[in-house]
C-alpha positions in Angstrom: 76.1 11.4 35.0 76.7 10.3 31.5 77.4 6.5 32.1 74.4 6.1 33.7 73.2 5.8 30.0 75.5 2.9 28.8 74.8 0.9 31.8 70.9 1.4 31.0 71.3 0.5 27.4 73.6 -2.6 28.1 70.6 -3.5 31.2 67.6 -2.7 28.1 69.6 -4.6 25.6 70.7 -7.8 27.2 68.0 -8.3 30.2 64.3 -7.6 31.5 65.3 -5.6 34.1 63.3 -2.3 33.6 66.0 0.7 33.0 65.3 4.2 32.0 65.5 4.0 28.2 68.1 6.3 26.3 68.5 7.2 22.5 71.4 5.0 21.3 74.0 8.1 20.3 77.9 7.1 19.3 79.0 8.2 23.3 76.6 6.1 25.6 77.1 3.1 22.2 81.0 3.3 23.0 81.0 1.9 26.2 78.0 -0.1 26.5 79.7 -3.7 26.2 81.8 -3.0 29.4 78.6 -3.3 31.0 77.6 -6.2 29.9 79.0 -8.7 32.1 76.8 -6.7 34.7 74.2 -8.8 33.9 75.6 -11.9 34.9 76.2 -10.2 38.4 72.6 -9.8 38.7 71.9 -13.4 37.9 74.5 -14.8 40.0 72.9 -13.1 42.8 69.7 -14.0 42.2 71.0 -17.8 41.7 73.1 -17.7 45.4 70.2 -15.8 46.9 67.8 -19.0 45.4 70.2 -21.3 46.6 70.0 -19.7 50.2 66.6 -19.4 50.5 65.9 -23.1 49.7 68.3 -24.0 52.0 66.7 -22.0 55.0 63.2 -23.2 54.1 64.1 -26.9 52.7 62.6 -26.9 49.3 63.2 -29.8 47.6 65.7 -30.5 44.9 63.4 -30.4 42.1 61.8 -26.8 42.2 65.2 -25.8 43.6 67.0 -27.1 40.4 64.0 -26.1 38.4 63.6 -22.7 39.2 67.4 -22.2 39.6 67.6 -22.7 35.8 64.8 -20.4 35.4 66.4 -17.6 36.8 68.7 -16.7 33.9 66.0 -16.9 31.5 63.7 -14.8 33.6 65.9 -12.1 33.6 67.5 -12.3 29.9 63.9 -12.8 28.7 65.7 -15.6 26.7 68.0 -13.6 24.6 71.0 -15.6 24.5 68.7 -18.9 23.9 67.3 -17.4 20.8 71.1 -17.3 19.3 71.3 -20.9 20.9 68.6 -22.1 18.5 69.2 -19.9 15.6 72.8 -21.0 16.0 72.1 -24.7 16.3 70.0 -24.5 12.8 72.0 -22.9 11.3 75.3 -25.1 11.7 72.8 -28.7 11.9 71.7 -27.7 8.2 75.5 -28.6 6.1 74.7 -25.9 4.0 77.1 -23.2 2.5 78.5 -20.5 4.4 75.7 -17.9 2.6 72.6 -20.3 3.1 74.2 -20.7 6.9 73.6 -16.9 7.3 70.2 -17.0 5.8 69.1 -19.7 8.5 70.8 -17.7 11.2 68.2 -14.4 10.0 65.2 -16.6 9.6 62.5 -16.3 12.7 61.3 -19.6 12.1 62.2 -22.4 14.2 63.7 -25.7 12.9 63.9 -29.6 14.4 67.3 -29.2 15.5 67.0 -26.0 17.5 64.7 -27.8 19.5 66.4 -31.4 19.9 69.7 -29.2 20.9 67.4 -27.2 23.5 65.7 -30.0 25.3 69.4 -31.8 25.2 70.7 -28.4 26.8 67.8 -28.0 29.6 68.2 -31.9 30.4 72.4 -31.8 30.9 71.8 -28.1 32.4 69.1 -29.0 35.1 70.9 -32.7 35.4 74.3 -30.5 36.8 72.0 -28.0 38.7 70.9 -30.5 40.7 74.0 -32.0 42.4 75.2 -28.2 43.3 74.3 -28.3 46.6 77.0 -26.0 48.6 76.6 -22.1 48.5 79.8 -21.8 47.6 80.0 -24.3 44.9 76.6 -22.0 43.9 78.4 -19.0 43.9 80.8 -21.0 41.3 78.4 -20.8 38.9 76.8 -17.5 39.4 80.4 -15.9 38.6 80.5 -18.1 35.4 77.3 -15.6 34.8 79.5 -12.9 34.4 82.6 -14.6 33.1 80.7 -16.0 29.9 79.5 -12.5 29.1 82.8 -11.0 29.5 84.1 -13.1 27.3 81.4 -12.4 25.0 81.9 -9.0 25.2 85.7 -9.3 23.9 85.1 -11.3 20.8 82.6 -9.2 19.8 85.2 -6.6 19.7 88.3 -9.1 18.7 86.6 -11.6 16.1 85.5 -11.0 12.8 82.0 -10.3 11.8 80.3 -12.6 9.3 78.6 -9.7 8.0 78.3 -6.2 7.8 75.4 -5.7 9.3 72.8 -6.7 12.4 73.5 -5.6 15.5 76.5 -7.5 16.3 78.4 -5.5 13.7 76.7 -2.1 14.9 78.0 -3.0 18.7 81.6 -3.9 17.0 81.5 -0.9 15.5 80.8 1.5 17.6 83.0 0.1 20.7 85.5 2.4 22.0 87.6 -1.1 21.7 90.6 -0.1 23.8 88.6 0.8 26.4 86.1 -2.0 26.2 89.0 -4.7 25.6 90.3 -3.2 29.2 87.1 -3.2 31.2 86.1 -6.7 29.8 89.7 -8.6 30.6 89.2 -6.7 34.5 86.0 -8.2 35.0 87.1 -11.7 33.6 90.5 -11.5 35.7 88.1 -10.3 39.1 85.7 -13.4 38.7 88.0 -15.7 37.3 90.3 -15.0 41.3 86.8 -15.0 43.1 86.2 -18.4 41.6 89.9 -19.8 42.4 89.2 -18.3 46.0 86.1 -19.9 46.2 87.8 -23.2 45.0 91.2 -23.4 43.3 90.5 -27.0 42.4 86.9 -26.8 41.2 88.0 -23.5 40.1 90.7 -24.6 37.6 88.3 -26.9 36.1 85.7 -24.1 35.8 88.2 -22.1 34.1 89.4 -24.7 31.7 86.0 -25.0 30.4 85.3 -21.9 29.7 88.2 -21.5 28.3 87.9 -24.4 25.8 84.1 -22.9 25.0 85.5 -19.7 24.0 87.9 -21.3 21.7 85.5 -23.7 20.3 82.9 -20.5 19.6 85.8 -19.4 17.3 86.7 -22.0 15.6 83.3 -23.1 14.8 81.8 -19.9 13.8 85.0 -19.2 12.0 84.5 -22.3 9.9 80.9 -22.6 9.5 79.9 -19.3 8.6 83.7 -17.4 8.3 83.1 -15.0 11.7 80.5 -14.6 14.2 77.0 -13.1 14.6 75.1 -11.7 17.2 73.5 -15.2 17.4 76.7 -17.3 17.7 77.4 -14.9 20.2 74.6 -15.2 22.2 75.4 -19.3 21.6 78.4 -18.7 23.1 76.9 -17.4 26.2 74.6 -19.9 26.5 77.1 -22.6 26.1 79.6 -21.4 28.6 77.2 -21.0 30.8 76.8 -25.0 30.5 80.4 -25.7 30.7 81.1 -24.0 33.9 77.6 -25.8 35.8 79.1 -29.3 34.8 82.7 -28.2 35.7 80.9 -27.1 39.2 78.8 -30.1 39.4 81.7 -32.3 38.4 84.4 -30.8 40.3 82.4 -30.2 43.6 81.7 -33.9 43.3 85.0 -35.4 42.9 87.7 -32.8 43.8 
């Protein structure tokens, strides 16, 4: 079947997961985004099934937290966290839009992608920690697929800062109505899972990510007139944070 293709592509792309690999023709590259979010449904499983298993065998909070925050990198190979950095040089350097974009394409690493990474891992393992509850757990594995659904649709709603890399290419060869459709039914699905889970944690959750999404804009808009594929994957990364302290938060005092 010919979707089997986009769904390998979107799995080769955006994860470690071995897939059959597939030439990248117009067809399987028009429908590979509504895929996406896929991944985060493999990490959210992986996260609840963690969650479980330290639970039944009473491994402490530490390599529970620990390895917990591992499992999206494992499986992403870092890819989002490679925008994170590139992102956070980029917009730490109060340069000009052009010089901005330069930074964002440069492999080497800088002092603030670093800072802003330890400062991420500290506040993300801090909030993994006091998630105790499988459900509340199961909160933040749909925010797995939520923050990449969301990603999906500005990448085929937002500008791009340039007319290139493959941000651009993705953009432009999206079938968008299609993709636009798929995307907003996968957020709508895990945004009612989460409210079932917990409609008051679940607001919260939701507000967040909400909030991230609109910040992404505006600050990539600003900074650098669009996005990239590395403000994206910023984006991601930074949702992904929002929704663990609205779980952490919320489960605590709501």
């Amino acid at each position: 079947m010919w979707i089997i293709k986009p769904i390998c592509i979107a799995f080769s792309i955006y994860s470690k997961i071995p897939v059959p690999q597939f030439e990248w023709k117009d067809k399987e590259m028009k429908y590979m985004l509504c895929f996406f979010p896929w991944i985060g449904v493999v990490i959210g499983i992986m996260t609840v099934g963690w969650g479980y298993l330290c639970g039944q065998f009473e491994i402490g909070n530490l390599c529970y937290s620990l390895v917990g925050t591992a499992i999206p990198l494992v499986i992403t190979g870092g890819f989002h966290i490679d925008g994170y950095m590139d992102t956070m040089d980029a917009f730490h350097s109060y340069q000009e839009k052009e010089k901005k974009l330069e930074i964002l394409k440069d492999p080497h690493l800088g002092a603030f992608s670093v800072i802003m990474l330890v400062l991420y891992y500290l506040i993300y393992i801090g909030m993994y920690s006091e998630i105790s509850d499988i459900k509340l757990l199961a909160m933040v594995g749909m925010g797995f697929v939520i923050s990449r659904a969301l990603s999906g649709i500005s990448v085929v709603t937002f500008q791009s800062a340039k007319k290139e890399g493959l941000l651009y290419l993705f953009a432009d060869r999206a079938h968008e109505k299609v993709v636009k459709t798929t995307l907003y039914l996968q957020l709508l699905v895990s945004s009612l899972m989460i409210l079932w889970l917990s409609v008051r944690v679940g607001i919260l959750v939701l507000i967040l990510a909400g909030g991230s999404f609109i910040y992404y804009m505006n600050r990539s808009y600003k900074e650098i007139g669009g996005i990239t594929g590395d403000t994206a994957g910023f984006f991601v990364t930074i949702c992904e944070l929002m929704v663990i302290v609205a779980v952490a938060i919320g489960g605590r005092h709501l």
